[in-house]
C-alpha positions as CSV (number, residue, x, y, z in Angstrom):
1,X,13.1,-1.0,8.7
2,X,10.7,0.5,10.5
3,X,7.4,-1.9,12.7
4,X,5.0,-0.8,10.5
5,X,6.9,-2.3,7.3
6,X,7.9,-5.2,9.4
7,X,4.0,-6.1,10.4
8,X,3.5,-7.1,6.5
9,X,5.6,-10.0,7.1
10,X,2.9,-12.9,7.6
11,X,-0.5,-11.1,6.3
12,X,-2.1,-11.9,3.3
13,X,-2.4,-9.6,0.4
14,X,-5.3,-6.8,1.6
15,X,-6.7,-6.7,-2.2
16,X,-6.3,-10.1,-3.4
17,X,-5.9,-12.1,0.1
18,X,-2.5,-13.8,-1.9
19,X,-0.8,-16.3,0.6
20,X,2.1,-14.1,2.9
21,X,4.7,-15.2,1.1
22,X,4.6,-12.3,-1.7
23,X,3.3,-9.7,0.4
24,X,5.2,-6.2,1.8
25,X,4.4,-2.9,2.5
26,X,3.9,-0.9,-1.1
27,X,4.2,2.6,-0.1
28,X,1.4,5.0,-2.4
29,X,2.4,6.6,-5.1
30,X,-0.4,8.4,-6.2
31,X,-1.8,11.7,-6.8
32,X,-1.1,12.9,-3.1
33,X,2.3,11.9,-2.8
34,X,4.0,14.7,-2.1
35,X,1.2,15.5,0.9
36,X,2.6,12.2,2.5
37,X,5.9,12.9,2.6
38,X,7.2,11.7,-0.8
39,X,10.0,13.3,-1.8
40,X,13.5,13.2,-4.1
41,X,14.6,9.8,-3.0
42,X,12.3,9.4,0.1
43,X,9.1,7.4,-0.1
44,X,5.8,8.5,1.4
45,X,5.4,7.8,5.3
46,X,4.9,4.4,5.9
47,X,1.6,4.6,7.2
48,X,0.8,5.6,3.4
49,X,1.3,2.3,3.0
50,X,-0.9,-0.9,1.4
51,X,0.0,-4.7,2.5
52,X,-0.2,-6.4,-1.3
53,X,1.4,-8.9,-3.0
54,X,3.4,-8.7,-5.5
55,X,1.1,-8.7,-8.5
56,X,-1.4,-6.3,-6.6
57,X,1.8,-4.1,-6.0
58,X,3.0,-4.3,-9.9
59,X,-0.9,-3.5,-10.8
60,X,-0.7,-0.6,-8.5
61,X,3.3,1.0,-9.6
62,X,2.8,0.2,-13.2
63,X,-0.2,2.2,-13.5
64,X,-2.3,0.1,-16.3
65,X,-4.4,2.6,-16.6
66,X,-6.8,-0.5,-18.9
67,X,-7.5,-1.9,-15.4
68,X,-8.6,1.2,-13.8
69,X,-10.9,4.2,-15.3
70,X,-8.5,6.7,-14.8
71,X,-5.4,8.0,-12.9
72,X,-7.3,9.5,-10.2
73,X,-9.3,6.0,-9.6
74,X,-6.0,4.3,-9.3
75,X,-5.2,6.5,-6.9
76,X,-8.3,6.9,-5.2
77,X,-7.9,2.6,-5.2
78,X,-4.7,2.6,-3.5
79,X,-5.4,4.9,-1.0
80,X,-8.5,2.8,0.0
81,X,-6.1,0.0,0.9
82,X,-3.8,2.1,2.8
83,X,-6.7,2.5,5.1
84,X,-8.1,-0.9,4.8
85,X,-4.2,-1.9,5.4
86,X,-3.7,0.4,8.7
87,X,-7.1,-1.2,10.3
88,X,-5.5,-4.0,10.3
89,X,-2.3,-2.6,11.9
90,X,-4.7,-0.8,14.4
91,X,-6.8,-4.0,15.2
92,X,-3.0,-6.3,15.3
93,X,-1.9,-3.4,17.6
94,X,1.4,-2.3,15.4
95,X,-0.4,0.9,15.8
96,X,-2.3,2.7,18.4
């Protein structure tokens, strides 16, 4: 398991702010994928990656589209809190 996984371990969800007991790294699965390294068996890189709990993460893998407006805001959603997520990382120096 790589750091940048491991570094969800004790933060709370970055949608919901859930307690850290639910929360992991839920890699994106979105329109861009592929462009992140998502492949046949291989998820995308880990810094495509959103800290969320596990609700957060079923909202995000089941795709209920009656939540979001459409496929491409889902998406567009997820990929905001990769960003919010590796912020985080950056300012808790698992990256640099």
């Amino acid at each position: 398991m790589s750091n940048i996984r491991k570094s969800a371990k004790g933060q709370y969800c970055i949608r919901c702010g859930a307690p850290p007991d639910t929360v992991r790294a839920c890699h994106y699965n979105g329109f861009r994928q592929h462009t992140y390294g998502k492949g046949r068996g291989i998820k995308c890189h880990d810094l495509a990656s959103a800290e969320l709990c596990f609700n957060c993460d079923q909202l995000f893998s089941e795709g209920k589209l009656d939540f979001f407006d459409s496929k491409l805001d889902r998406s567009e959603q997820f990929l905001h809190l990769c960003m919010l997520t590796n912020i985080r990382r950056f300012e808790n120096g698992v990256i640099k």
